[in-house]
N, C-alpha and C positions, 0 to 999 in steps of 0.2 A: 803234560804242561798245565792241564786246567789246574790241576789237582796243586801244583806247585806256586800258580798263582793265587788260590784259596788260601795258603799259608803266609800270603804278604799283606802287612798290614794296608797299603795303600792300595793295593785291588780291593780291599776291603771296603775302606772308608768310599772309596770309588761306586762300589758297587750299592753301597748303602744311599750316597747321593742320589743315582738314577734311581734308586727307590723311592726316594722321599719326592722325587720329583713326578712318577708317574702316580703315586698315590696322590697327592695332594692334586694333580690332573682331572685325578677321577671324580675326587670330592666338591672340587671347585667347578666344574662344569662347564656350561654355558655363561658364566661370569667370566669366564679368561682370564685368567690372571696368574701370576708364577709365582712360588715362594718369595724368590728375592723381591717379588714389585709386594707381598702382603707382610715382609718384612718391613719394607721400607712406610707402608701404610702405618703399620702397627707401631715402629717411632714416631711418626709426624702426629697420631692420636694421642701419642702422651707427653709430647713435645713441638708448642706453638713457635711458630718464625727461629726454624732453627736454621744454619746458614747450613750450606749445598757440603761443603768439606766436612763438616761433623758428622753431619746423615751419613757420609758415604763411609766416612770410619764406623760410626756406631753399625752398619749393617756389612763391614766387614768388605767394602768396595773399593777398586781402584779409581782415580778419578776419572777414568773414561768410560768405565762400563757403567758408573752412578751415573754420569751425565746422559750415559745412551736410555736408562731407564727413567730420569727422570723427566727426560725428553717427551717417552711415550705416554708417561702417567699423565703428563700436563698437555698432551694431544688429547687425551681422553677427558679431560675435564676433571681428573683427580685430585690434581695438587695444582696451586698457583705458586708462581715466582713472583720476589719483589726485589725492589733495589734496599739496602741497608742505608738508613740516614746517616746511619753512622761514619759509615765507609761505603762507597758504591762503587766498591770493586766488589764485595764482596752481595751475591745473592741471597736472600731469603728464600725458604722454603716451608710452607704452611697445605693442610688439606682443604679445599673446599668441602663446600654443603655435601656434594655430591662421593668425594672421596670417603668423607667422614660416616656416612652411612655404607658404603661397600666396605669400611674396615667393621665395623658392627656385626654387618654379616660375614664377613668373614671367619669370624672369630672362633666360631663353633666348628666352620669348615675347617679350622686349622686344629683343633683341636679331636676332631674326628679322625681326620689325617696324622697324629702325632699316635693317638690309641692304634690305630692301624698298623704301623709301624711297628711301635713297641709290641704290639700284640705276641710275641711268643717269650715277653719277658715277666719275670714275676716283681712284684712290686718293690721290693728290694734289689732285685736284679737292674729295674726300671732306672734309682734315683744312683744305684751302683755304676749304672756304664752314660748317666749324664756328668754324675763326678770327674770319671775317667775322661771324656770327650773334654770335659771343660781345663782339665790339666793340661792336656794335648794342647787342645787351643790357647791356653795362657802362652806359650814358648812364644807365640806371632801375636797375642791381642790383648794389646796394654790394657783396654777397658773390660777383659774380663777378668783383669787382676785387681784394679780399683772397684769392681762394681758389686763383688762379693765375697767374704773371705771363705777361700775352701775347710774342707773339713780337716782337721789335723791327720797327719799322715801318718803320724808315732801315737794315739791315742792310749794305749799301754804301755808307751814308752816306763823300763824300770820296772815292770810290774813281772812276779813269775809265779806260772802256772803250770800247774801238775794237769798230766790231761793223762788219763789214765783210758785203756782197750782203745783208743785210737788209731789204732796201726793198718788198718783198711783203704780203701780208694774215699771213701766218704769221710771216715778221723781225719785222713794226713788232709783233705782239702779244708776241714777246720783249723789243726796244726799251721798249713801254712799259711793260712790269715791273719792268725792270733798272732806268730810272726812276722809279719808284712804289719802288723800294727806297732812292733817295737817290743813285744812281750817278750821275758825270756823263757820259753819251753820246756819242761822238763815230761817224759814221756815215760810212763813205765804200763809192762802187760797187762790185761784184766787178768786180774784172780782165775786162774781154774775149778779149783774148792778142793783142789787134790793136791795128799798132803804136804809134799814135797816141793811142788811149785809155788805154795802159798807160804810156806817157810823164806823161801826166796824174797816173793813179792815183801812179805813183813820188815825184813830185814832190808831189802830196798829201799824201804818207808821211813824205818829207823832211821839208819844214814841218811834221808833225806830230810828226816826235819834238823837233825841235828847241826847239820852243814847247811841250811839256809833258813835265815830268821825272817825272809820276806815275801815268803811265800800264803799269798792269799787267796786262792782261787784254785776250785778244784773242778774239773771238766769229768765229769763220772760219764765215759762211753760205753764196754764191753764188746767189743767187736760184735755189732749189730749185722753185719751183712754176712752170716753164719749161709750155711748151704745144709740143707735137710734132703732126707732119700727117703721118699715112699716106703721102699722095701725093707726100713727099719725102724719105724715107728716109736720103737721103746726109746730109743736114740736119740732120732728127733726131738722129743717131747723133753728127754734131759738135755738135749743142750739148748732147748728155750726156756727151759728152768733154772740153765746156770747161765743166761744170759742176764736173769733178773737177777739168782744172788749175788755174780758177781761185782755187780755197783751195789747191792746193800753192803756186802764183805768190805769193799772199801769203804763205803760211808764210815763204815763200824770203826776201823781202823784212822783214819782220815778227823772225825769228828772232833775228837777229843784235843787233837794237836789245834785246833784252831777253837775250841771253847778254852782252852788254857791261855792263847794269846787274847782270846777276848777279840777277835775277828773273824772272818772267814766270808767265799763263798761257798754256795754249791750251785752248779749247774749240771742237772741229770738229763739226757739223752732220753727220752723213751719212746722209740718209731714204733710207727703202724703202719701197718696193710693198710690198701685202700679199699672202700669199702666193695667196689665195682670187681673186686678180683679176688675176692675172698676164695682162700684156698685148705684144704682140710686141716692146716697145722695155724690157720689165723688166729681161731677165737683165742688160742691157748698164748699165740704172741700179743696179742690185746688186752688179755689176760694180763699177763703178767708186765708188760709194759702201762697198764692201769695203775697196776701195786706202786713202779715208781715213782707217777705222778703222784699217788697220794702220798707215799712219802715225803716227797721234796715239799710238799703243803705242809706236812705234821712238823717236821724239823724246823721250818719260816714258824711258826705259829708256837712250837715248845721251846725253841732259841733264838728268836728275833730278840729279846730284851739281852740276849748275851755278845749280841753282835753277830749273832750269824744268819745271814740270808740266802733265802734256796729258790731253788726256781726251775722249770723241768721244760724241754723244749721240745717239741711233736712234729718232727719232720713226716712226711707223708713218705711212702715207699710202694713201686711197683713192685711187681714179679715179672720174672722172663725167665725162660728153660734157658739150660743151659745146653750147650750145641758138644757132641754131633747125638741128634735124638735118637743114634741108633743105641743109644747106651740109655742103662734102664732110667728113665725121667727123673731128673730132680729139678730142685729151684731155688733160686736164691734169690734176698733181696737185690734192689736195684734202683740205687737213690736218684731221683729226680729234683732232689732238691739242695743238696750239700753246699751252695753257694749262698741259699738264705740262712741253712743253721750255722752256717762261716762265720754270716754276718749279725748274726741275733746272738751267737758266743761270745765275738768282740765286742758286741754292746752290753753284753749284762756283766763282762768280766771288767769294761771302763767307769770311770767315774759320773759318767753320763745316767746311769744304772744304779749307783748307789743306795738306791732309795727304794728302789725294784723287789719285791720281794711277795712268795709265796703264789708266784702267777705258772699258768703253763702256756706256753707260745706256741700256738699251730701254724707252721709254717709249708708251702709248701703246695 
């Protein structure tokens, strides 16, 4: 049952609230005070003699639970009430001296409380699932629709991208971003370097410029989460070696159809090990995932005047055995970060990026 609750979104949001309330508990201390009353603080500091009904919309309250809090704020000497000259049905509501300095200090309290929180997000992850919340929340709250325009939800809308060795748990969860953006996908294998398969892949390429003239952007992966075996060493070491020709084989292939349009991007993949878990086959994947950062620099720097911009992105990667350890040891990557290089794909493949060029992204 627990297990089946974990999968609904509203046990979710549920259990994230009881979070936010005992964190912010712990931060605030001996001051007392709850989210809702250091929300309600945090309006009245940037808005003087506002009436009692807008507070309680802007902080997202019914009329009787605003009135039960602002009952207690103005017992404590927080907030004063006054009559409107205007109309004296209707109350003002303003901070005293004394409120206006508990919102001061609060401020950092809430801010500490919010890092705590987010604490096992990564920075992109952070402004990724405030976006998502604030979607959610627009369906019930008119004022988070007027009060700022979200980010577009098609930002690729029309645009299509070859995303080439993708085909992994870490590719497709770029793949499906790039889509969830509005892009149209076109996916084909990395290169092997073997001759038969690469006759393939060429003739894949053919056909594919030929049948689409809107093709701007090239995602160069190589199926980076490869699995190595101790016990073969000569093995290993070649298919981290054809991890790296493989994106230069396409570059090679790739380059020419987009200097003949006089466009293009390129965004190269080159993960690394962490530095904390180096393991015997590292230096060799650092190695060669080195080569294509500098790559994607030389290509921005020898064809930026032809229209083409490059750019390389450095997701961080763990290792973990793979189970059951009674089989003789291997290991394989194991991304920790596939939702920042999602989102740093969809930015350098958008028009937001255009201008982006010859940088490498560590993310992660």
């Amino acid at each position: 049952m627990g297990h089946e609750l974990r999968s609904k979104p509203g046990h979710l949001v549920w259990r994230a609230y009881q979070l936010t309330w005992q964190i912010f508990a712990d931060e605030a201390g001996p001051l007392d005070i709850t989210p809702v009353q250091e929300a309600l603080l945090l309006v009245l500091s940037r808005r003087t003699d506002i009436d009692q009904k807008t507070l309680a919309e802007l902080v997202a309250l019914d009329k009787s639970t605003a009135g039960n809090v602002i009952d207690r704020l103005e017992k404590r000497g927080l907030i004063a009430r006054a009559e409107n000259d205007r109309d004296r049905r209707v109350r003002l509501v303003s901070l005293t001296s004394r409120g206006r300095s508990l919102s001061e200090k609060l401020r950092p309290i809430a801010q500490r409380a919010a890092e705590r929180l987010l604490s096992t997000l990564s920075p992109i992850e952070r402004s990724e699932f405030i976006r998502l919340l604030r979607k959610i929340t627009g369906l019930a709250d008119q004022f988070d629709h007027v009060s700022t325009t979200p980010p577009a939800a098609s930002k690729l809308d029309g645009k299509q991208i070859l995303c080439v060795g993708l085909s992994d748990r870490f590719g497709q969860t770029i793949v499906e971003r790039l889509e969830s953006d509005g892009a149209q996908v076109i996916e084909l294998d990395s290169p092997t370097l073997r001759k038969a398969a690469d006759s393939r892949f060429e003739e894949d390429l053919r056909r594919l410029f030929e049948q689409n003239d809107r093709l701007e952007t090239l995602v160069n992966g190589g199926n980076l989460q490869a699995e190595f075996s101790p016990s073969a060493s000569d093995c290993a070491y070649s298919q981290i070696q054809a991890m790296s020709n493989g994106r230069w084989f396409t570059l090679e292939r790739v380059l020419p159809y987009f200097l003949g349009r006089g466009y293009g991007r390129v965004i190269n993949l080159a993960l690394f090990p962490s530095a904390g878990i180096m393991g015997r086959y590292h230096p060799a994947i650092a190695a060669v995932n080195s080569s294509i950062v500098f790559l994607s620099k030389q290509l921005s720097e020898d064809y930026r005047h032809r229209g083409i911009s490059s750019n390389s992105i450095s997701p961080r990667l763990g290792c973990e055995p793979i189970e059951p350890l009674s089989e003789p040891r291997r290991s394989r990557f194991v991304d920790v970060s596939a939702l920042d290089a999602a989102l740093t794909v969809a930015y350098l493949a958008s028009d937001e990026a255009r201008r982006v060029s010859s940088s490498n992204i560590i993310v992660g």
